[in-house]
C-alpha positions, 0 to 999 in steps of 0.5 A, a space after each residue: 588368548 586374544 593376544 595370540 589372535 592373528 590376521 590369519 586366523 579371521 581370515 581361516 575362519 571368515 573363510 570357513 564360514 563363506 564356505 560353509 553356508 554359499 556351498 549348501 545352504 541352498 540345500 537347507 533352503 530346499 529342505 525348509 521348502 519340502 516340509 512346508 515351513 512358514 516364512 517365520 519357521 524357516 528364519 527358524 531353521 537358519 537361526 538354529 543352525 547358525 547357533 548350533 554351529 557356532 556355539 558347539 564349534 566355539 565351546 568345543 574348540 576352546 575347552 580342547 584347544 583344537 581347531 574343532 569345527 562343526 557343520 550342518 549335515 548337508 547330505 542330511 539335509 538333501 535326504 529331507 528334500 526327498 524324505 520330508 515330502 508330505 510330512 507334517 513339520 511337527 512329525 519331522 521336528 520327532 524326527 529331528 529329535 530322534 536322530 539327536 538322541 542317536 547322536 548323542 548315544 553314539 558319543 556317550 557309548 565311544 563305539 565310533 571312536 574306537 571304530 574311526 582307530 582302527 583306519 590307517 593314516 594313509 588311507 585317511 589321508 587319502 580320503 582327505 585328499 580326496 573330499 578335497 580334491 573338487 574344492 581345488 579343482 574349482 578353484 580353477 574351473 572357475 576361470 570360465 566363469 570369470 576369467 579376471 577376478 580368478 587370474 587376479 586372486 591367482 597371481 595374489 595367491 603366487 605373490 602371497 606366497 613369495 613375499 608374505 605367506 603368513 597373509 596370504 589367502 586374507 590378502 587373496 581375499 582383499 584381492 578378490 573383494 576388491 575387485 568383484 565390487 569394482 566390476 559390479 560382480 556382486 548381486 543386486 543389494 537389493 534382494 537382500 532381506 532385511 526383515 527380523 528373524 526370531 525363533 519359533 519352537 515347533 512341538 514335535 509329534 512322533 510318527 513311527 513310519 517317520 522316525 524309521 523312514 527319515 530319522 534314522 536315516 538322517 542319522 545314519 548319512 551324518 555319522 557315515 558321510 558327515 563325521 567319519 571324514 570329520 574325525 579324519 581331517 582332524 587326525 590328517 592334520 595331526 590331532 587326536 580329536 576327542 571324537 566320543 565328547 564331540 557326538 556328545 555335545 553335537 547330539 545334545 545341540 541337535 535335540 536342544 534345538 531341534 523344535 526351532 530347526 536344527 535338524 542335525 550337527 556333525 563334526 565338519 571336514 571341509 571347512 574344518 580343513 580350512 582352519 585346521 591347515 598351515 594356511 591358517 597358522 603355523 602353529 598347530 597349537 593356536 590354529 584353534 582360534 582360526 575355528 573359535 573366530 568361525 563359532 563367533 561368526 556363525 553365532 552372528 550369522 546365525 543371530 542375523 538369521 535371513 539377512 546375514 545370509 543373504 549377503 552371502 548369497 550375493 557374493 560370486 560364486 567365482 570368488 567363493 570357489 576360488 578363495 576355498 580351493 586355494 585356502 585348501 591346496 595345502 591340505 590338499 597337497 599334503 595329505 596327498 604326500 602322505 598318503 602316497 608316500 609308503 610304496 608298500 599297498 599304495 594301491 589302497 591309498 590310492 583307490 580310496 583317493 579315486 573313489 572319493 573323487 568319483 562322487 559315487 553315492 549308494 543307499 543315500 550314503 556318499 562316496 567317502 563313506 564307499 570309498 573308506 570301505 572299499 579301502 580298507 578290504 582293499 588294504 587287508 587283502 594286500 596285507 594279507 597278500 605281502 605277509 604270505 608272500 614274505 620269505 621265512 626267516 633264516 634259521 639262526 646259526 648255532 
């Protein structure tokens, strides 16, 4: 396995996990806040996490031989900023450990992989598409932010492209690093926090109003914002992921280590692109070690607990934004292709593309969850509309 270890695989998968953490671990870091964690407590949580993503995302991908990667529930932690207000740790730490055995029934029982079957490859495309489309206009919008450094990784990315495209975003990467430390663009050294983290196990107390009002809640925004466009950047990409087997084992991480933090683990769809596209090997078969190497990464981030992620904090948010939507701009353009490429009940493609890009959020739920819906009844009607419109056949000549 190690021998066909390349460049672009570290790359995909330090990649993934600079994406991961610098696009919300803000949001972790609000919810730590909300239920009123000790500083002890919150080296907890990150520890948890990193662990959690990391050992799931190694395990799953190297026993399928798929670039299968998992993530923290970010929409999941933005409804404990709000839902965890007033309520004691132990009582969210119930929480927690209700929404994972949820989880984990939901894999052992398989109704969400037949339920994810059932969405047409055009509009999971689309949907693709779609949740990706903001990461690679970022990558150009952040030509405000500083002009030099995205200009430079730019016109990397275009030499890339020409002479060397099997080292591409790696050396695009180099690029900007490179760049942003001569220019001083990284953040002050010295906020980083060099203090050792270590885990701290919180017994859990069951609260009824709380289970309702933040476990199943919590649950019910991972699986519909988190791991139905999880499963379909997999598909998107051409595998058959495992869907029932990856809600198993991320719902049993999810209890395990729910007393230290771990609030909730889903299949990834973001970064999982970044490591399941052509950018990160072109050969589909081995694009599972470009995730492998982002498990190892975020099983030592994870072990470095506050520290680790301090580094990422200082890096510009500029170089993150850029890097990310180029890394992605392949995946982006090729589920587009897809998606719009069937002239019949285009329409429906294409109003799941829009209203995933629209950021529209109901009842918590997020656009993509909306936007598969809307699709879909959108799809039916115009199916439904060409085959009663369809002329009837000829009789056939005696």
């Amino acid at each position: 396995m190690l021998k066909s270890l390349k460049l672009s695989h570290l790359a995909a998968g330090a990649i993934a996990v600079l994406v991961g953490y610098t696009s919300s671990v803000a949001i972790i870091f609000q919810a730590i806040e909300a239920v009123g964690a000790t500083q002890a407590q919150a080296n907890s949580w990150l520890i948890a996490l990193g662990l959690g993503m990391g050992l799931t995302s190694l395990g799953l991908s190297l026993w399928f031989r798929m670039p299968i990667l998992t993530a923290w529930s970010t929409p999941g932690a933005a409804l404990l900023v709000v839902g965890l207000k007033d309520v004691p740790i132990e009582q969210a730490i119930g929480a927690f450990l209700f929404c994972g055995a949820l989880l984990t029934l939901t894999g052992l029982t398989g109704w969400f992989e037949r339920l994810s079957q059932l969405i047409p490859d055009r509009l999971a495309n689309a949907l693709l598409a779609g949740i990706l489309f903001q990461f690679g206009l970022s990558a150009f919008t952040a030509l405000n932010d500083d002009t030099t450094l995205v200009a430079l990784m730019g016109v990397s990315f275009l030499i890339g492209r020409l002479w060397f495209p099997r080292y591409n975003i790696p050396v695009v990467l180099l690029a900007g690093c490179l760049w942003a430390g001569l220019s001083g663009s990284f953040g002050d050294v010295q906020q980083l926090d060099l203090s050792l983290s270590l885990p701290v196990p919180v017994m859990p107390e069951f609260s009824f109003p709380v289970l309702i009002g933040v476990g199943l809640p919590l649950y019910i925004v991972t699986m519909c914002s988190q791991n139905m466009p999880g499963v379909v950047t997999l598909r998107s990409a051409g595998y058959e992921p495992p869907v029932s087997a990856s809600l198993t084992v991320t719902g049993i991480a999810s209890i395990l280590l729910a007393p230290f933090g771990g609030y909730a683990f889903n299949l990834a769809a973001i970064t999982a692109a970044i490591c399941a596209g052509p950018e990160a090997d072109d050969d589909p078969k081995t694009r599972y070690l470009a995730s492998a190497t982002a498990g190892v990464l975020y099983c030592c981030v994870g072990l470095g607990g506050a520290t680790v992620i301090s580094l990422f904090l200082i890096a510009p948010q500029a170089l993150v934004a850029t890097i990310a939507g180029l890394a992605l701009l392949s995946t982006i353009g090729n589920s587009l292709s897809h998606a719009l490429s069937n002239s019949q009940n285009r329409e429906a493609a294409l109003i799941t593309f829009m209203v995933t890009v629209s950021g529209i959020s109901f009842f918590g739920i997020g656009a993509a969850f909306w936007a598969l819906v809307i699709g879909l009844v959108v799809n039916q009607l115009l199916t439904n509309r060409t085959e009663t419109n369809a002329p009837a056949s000829a009789p056939q000549a005696r």
